[in-house]
C-alpha positions as protocol buffer text, in pm:
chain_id: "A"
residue {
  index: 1
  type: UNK
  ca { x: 3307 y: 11728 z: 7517 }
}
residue {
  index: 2
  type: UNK
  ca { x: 3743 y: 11762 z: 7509 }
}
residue {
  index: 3
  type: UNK
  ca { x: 3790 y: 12059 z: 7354 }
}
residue {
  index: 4
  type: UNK
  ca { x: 4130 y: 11955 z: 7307 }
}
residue {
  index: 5
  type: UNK
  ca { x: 4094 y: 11640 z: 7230 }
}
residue {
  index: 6
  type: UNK
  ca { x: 4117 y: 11473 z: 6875 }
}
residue {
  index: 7
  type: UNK
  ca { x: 4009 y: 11068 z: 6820 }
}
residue {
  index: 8
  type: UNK
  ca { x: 4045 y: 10858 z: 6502 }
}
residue {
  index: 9
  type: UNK
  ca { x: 3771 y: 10600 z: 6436 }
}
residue {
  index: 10
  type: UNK
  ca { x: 3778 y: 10332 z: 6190 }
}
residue {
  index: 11
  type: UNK
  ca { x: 3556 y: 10004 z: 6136 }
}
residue {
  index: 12
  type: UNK
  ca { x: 3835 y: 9760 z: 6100 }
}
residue {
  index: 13
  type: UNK
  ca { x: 3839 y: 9440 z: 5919 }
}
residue {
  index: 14
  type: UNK
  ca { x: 4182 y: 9403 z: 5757 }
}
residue {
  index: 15
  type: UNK
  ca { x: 4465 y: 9398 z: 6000 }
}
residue {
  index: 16
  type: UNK
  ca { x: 4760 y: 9454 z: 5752 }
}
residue {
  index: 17
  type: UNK
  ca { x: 4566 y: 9759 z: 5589 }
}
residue {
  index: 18
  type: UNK
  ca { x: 4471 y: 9892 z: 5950 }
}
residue {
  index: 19
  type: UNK
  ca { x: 4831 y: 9821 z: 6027 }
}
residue {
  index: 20
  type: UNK
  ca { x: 4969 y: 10056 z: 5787 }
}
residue {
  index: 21
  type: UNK
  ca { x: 4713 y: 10290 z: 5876 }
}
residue {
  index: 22
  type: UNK
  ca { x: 4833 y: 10320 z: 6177 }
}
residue {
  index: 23
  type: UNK
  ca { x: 5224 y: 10354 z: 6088 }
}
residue {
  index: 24
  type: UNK
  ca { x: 5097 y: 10695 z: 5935 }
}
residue {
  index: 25
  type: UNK
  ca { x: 4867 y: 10831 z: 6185 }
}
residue {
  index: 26
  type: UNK
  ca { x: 5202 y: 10744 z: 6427 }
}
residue {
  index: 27
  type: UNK
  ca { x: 5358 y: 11037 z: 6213 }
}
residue {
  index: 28
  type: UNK
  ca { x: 5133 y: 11321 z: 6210 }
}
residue {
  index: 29
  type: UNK
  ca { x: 5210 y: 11592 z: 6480 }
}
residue {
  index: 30
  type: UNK
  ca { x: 4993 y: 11636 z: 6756 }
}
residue {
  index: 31
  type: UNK
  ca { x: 4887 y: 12010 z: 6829 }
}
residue {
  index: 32
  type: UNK
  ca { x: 4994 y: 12144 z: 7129 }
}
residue {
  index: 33
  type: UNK
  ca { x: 4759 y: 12141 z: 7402 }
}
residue {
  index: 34
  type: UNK
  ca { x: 4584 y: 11854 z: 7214 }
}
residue {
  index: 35
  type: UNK
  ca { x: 4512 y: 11463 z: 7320 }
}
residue {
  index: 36
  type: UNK
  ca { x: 4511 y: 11233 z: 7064 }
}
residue {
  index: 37
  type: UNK
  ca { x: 4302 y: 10922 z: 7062 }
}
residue {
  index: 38
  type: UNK
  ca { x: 4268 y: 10574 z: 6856 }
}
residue {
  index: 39
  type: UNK
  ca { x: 3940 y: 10378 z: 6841 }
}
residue {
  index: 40
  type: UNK
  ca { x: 3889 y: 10120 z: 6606 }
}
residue {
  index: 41
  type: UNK
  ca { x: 3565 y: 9915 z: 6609 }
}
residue {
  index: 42
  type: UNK
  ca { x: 3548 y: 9537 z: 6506 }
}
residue {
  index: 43
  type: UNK
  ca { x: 3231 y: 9329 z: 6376 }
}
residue {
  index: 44
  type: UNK
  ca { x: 3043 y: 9644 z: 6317 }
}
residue {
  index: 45
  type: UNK
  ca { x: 2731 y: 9563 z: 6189 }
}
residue {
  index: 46
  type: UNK
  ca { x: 2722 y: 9873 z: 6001 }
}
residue {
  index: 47
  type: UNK
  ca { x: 2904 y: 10186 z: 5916 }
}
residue {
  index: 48
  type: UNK
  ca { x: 2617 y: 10416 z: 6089 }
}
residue {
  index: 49
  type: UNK
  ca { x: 2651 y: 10138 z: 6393 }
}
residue {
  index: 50
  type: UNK
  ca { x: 3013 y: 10122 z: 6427 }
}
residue {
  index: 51
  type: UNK
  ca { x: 3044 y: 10488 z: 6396 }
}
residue {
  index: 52
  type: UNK
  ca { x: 2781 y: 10581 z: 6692 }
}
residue {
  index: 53
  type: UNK
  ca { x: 2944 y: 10339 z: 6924 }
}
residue {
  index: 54
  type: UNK
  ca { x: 3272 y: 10515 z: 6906 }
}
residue {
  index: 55
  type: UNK
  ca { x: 3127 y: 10811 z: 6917 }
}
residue {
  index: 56
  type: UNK
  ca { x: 2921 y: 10751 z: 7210 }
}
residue {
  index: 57
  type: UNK
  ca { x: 3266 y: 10610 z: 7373 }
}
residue {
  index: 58
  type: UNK
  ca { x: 3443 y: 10934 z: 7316 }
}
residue {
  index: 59
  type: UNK
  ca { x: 3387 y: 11271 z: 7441 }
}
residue {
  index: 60
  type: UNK
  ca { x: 3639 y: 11435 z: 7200 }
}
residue {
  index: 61
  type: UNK
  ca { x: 3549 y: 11721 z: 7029 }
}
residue {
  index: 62
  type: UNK
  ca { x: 3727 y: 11662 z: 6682 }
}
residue {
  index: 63
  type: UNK
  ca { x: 3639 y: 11315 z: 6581 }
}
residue {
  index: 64
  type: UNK
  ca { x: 3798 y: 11199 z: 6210 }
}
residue {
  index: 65
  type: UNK
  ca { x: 3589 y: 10895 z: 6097 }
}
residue {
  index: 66
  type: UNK
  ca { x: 3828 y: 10736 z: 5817 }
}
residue {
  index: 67
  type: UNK
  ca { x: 3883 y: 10422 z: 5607 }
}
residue {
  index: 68
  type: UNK
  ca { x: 4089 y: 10160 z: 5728 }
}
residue {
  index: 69
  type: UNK
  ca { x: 4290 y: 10198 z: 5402 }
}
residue {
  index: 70
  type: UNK
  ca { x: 4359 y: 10570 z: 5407 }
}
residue {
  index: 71
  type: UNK
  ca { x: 4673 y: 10654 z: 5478 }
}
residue {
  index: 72
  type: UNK
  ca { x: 4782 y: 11030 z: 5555 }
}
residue {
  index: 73
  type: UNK
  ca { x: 5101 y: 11217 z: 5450 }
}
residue {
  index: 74
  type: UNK
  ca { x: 5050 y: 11493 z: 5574 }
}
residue {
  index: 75
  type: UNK
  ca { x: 5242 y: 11529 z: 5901 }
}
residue {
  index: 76
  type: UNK
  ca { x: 5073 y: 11866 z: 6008 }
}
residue {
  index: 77
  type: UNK
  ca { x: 4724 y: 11733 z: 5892 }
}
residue {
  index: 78
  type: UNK
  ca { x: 4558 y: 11781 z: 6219 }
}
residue {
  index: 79
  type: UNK
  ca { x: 4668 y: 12176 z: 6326 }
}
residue {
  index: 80
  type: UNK
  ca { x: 4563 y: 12220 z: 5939 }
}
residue {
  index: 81
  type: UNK
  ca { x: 4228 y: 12090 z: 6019 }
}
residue {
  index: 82
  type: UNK
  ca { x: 4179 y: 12267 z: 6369 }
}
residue {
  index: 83
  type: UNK
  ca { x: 4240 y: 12600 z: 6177 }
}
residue {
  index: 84
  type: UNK
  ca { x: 3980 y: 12527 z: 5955 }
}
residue {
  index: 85
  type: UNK
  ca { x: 3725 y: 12424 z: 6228 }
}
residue {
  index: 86
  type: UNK
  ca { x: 3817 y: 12737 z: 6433 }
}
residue {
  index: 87
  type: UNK
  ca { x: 3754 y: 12976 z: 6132 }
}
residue {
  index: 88
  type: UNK
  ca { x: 3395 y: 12964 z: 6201 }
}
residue {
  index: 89
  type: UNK
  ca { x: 3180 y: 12756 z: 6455 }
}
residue {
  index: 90
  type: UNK
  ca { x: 2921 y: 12698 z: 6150 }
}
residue {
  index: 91
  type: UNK
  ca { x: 3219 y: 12445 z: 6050 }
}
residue {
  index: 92
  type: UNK
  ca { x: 3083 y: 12085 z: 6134 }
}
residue {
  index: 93
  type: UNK
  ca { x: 3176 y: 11867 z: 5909 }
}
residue {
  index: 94
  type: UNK
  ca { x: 3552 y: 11886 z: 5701 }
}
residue {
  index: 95
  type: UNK
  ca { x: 3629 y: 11620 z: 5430 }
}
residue {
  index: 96
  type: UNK
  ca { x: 3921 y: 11544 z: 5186 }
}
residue {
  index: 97
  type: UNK
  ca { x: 3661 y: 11511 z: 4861 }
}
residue {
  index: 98
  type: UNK
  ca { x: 3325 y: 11638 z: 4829 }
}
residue {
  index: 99
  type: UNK
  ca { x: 3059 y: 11739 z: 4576 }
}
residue {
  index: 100
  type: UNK
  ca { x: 2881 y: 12050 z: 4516 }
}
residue {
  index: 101
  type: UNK
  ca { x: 2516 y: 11979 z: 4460 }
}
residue {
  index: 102
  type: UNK
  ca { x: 2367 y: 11623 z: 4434 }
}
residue {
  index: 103
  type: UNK
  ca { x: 2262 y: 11479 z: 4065 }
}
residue {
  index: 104
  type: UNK
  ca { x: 1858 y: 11351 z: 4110 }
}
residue {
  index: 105
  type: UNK
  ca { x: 2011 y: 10979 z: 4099 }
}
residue {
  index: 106
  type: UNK
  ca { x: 2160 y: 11068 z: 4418 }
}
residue {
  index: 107
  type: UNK
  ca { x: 2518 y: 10972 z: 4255 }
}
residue {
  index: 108
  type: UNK
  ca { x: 2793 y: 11180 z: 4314 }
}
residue {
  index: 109
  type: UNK
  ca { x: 3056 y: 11121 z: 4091 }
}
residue {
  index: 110
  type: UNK
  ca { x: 2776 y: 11245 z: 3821 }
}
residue {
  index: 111
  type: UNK
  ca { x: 2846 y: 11560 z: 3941 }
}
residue {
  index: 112
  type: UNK
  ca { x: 3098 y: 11813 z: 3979 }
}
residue {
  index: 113
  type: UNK
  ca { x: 3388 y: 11688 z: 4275 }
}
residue {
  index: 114
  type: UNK
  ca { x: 3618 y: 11898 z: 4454 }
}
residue {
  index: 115
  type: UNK
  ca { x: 3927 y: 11751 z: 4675 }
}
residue {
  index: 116
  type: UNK
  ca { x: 4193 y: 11608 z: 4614 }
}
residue {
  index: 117
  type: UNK
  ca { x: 4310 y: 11254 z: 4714 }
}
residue {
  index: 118
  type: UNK
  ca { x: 4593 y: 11014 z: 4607 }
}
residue {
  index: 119
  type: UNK
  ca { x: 4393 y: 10688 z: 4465 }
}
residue {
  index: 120
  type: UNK
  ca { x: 4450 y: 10300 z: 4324 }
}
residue {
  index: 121
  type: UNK
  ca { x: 4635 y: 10042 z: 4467 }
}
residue {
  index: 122
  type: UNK
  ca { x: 5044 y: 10064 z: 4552 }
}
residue {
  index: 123
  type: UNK
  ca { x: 5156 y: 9990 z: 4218 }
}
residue {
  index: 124
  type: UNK
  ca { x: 4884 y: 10278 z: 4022 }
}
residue {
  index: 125
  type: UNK
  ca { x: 4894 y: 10573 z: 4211 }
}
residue {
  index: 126
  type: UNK
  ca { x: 4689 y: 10880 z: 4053 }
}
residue {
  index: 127
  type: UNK
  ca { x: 4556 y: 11187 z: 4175 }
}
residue {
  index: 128
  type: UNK
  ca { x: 4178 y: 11260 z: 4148 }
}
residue {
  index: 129
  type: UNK
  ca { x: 4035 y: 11563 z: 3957 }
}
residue {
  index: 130
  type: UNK
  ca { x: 4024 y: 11841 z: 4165 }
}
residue {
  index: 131
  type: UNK
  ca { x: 3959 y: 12223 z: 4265 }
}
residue {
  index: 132
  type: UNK
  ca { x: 3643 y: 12275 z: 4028 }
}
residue {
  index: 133
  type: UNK
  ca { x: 3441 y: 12549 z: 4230 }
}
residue {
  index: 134
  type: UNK
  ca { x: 3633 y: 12723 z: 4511 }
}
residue {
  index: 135
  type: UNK
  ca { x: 3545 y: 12968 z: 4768 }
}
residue {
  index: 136
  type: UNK
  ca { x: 3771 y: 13307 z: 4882 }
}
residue {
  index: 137
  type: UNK
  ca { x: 3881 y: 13146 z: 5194 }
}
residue {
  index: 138
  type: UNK
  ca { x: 4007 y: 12850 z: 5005 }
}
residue {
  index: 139
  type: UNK
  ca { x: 3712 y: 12614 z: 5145 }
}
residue {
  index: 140
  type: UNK
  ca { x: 3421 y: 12493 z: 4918 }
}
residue {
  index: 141
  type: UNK
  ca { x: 3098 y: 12423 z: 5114 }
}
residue {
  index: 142
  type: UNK
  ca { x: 2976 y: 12129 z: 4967 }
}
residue {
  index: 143
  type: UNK
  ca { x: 2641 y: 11913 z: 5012 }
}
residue {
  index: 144
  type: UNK
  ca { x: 2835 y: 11580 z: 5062 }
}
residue {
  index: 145
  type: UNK
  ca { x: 3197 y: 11432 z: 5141 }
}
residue {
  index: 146
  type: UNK
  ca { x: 3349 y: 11081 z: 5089 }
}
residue {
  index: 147
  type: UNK
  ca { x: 3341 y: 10859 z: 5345 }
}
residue {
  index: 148
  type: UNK
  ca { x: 3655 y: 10770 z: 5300 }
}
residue {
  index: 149
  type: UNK
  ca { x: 3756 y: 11051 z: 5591 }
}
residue {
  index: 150
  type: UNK
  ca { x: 3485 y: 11281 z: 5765 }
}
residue {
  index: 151
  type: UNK
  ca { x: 3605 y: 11507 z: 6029 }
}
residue {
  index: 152
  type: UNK
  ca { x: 3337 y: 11634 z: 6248 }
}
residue {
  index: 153
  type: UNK
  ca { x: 3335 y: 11910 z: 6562 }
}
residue {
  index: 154
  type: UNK
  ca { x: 2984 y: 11844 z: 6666 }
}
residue {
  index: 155
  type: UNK
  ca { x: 2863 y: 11445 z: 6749 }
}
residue {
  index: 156
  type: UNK
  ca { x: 2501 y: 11411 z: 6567 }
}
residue {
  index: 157
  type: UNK
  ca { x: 2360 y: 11010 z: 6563 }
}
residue {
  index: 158
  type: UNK
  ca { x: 2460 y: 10827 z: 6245 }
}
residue {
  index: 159
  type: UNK
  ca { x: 2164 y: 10696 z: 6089 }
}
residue {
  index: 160
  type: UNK
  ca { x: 2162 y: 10352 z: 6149 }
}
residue {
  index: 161
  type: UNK
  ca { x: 1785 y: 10315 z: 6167 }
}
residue {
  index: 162
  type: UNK
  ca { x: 1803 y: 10361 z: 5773 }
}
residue {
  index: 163
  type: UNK
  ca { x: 2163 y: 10257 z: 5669 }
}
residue {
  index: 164
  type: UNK
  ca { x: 2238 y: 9950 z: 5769 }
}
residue {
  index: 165
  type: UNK
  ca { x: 2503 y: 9840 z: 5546 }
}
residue {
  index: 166
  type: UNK
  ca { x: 2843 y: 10079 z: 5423 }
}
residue {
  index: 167
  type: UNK
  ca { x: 2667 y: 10271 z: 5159 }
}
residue {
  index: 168
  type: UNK
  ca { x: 2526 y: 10643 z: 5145 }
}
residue {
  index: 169
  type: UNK
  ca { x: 2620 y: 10662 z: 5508 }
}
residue {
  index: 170
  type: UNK
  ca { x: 2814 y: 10983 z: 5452 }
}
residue {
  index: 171
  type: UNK
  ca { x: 2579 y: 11118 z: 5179 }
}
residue {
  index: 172
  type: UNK
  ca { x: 2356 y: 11097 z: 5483 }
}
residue {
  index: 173
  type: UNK
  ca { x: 2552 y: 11209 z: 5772 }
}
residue {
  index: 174
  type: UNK
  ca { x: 2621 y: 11520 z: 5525 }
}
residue {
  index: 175
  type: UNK
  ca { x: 2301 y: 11616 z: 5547 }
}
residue {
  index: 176
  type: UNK
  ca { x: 2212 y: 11540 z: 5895 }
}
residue {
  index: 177
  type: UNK
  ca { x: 2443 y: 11836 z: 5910 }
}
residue {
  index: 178
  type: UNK
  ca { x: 2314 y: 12073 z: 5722 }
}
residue {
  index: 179
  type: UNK
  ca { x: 1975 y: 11994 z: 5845 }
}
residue {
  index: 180
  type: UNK
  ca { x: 2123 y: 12134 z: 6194 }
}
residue {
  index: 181
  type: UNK
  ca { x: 2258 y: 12444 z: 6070 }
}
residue {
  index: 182
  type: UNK
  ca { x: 2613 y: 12365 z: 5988 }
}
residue {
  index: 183
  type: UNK
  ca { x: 2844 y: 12386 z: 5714 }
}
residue {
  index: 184
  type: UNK
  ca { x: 3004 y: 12081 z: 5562 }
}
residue {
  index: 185
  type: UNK
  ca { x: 3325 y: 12208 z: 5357 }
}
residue {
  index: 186
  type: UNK
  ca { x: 3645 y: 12056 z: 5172 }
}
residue {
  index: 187
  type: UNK
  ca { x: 3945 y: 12257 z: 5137 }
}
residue {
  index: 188
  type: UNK
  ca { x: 4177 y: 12355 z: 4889 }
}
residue {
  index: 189
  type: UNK
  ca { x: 4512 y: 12197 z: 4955 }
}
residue {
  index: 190
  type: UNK
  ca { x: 4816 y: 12224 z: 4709 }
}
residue {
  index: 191
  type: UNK
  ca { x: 4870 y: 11856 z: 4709 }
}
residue {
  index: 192
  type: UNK
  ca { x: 4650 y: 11574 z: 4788 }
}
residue {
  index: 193
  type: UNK
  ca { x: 4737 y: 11469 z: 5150 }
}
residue {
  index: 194
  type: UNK
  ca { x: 4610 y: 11135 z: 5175 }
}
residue {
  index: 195
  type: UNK
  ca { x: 4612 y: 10788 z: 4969 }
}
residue {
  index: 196
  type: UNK
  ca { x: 4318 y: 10570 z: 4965 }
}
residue {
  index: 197
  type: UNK
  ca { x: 4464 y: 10246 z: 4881 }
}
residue {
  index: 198
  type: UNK
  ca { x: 4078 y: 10111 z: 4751 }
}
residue {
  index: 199
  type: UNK
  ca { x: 4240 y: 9828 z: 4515 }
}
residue {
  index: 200
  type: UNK
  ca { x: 4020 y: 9611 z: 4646 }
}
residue {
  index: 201
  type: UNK
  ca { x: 3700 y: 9543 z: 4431 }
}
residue {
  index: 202
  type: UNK
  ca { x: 3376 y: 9722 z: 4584 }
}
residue {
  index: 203
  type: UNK
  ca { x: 3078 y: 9534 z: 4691 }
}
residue {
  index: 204
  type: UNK
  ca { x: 2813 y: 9701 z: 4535 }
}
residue {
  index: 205
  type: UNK
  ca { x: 2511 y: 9430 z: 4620 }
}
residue {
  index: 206
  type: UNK
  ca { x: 2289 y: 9672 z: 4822 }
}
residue {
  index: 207
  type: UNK
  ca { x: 2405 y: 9984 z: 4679 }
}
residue {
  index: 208
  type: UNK
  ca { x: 2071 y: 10083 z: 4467 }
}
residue {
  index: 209
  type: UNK
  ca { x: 1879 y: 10007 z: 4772 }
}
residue {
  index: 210
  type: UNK
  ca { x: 2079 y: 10238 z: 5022 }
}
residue {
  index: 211
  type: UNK
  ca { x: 2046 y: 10476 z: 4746 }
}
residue {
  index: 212
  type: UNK
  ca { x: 1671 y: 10502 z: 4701 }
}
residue {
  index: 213
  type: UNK
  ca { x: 1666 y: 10519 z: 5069 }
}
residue {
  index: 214
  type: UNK
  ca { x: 1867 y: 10816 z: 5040 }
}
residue {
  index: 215
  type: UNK
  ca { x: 1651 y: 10954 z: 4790 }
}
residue {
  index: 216
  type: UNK
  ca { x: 1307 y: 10868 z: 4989 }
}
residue {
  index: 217
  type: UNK
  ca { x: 1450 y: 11043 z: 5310 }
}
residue {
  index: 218
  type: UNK
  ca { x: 1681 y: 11337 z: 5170 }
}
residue {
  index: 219
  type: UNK
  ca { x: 1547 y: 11463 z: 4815 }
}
């Protein structure tokens, strides 16, 4: 793989949110040295399938798999999150909200979070609870991160063969992870540096059945 090479991937089905999406990934700094690199994947089947054909399609190093409604405002984001994959090559996975431990209903908002994100639509902005159990070095290692952005330094196969829809993808991909030896962390910022705009209403049809299949597989 580019070791100096960084590529955003997003499943994309809403042009206006992808468009703004885009307006603030045009303002983040680029490291120097680095390459910087947009995919965006259309009629994905799946997150776990969208994901793994971008990934197979890029051989950057430092791949951020993100929302199509997340919108960074943090303009020095990216050397931020080099530094923190460069502290220690056990580093795999980074994310902006995590949780320490998983509850036995394999729900994570049961449980204790740590993060911190901007959330709600444009007209209710509020910040998420945050900074509940933090390490020395300012990261907490955590046993799963949001999918709403998962930055990764190694490329391990999404599971698509059991997630086929866009639930417990990242609960998943979390512990792929750990089951080859890495650490998945979130760290402490000052300020959340990100909005997730998710005032649209969630489709939770399947989301009992991607969650026993998480259970069967990883607990």
């Amino acid at each position: 793989m580019d070791d100096k090479r960084i590529c955003f991937i997003a499943c994309v089905n809403n042009d206006r949110y992808w468009k703004e999406c885009l307006d603030y990934l045009s303002d983040l700094e680029i490291p120097d040295g680095y390459t910087l690199d947009l995919l965006e994947v259309r009629d994905a089947k799946s997150m776990c399938s969208g994901y793994n054909e971008a990934m197979e399609a890029s051989d950057a190093k430092y791949k951020i798999y993100m929302h199509q409604d997340v919108f960074i405002t943090d303009r020095y984001f990216l050397q931020e999150l080099i530094e923190i994959f460069e502290l220690s090559d056990e580093i795999g996975m980074v994310g902006l909200v995590g949780s320490i431990g998983i509850s036995d209903d394999a729900v994570v908002w049961h449980g204790p979070r740590v993060g911190a994100i901007y959330s709600g639509n444009n007209k209710d902005i509020s910040s998420l609870e945050t900074k509940a159990v933090l390490r020395p070095d300012r990261l907490a290692q955590v046993d799963a991160v949001d999918g709403l952005l998962i930055a990764t330094s190694r490329d391990i196969k999404w599971r698509e063969d059991l997630f086929t829809g866009w639930d417990f993808y990242d609960l998943s991909q979390a512990q792929e992870f750990k089951k080859a030896g890495l650490k998945v962390v979130v760290p402490d910022y000052e300020r959340p540096i990100a909005v997730h705009d998710d005032g649209l209403v969630l489709n939770l049809t399947n989301y009992d059945r991607y969650r026993k299949i998480f259970i069967d597989n990883y607990m």
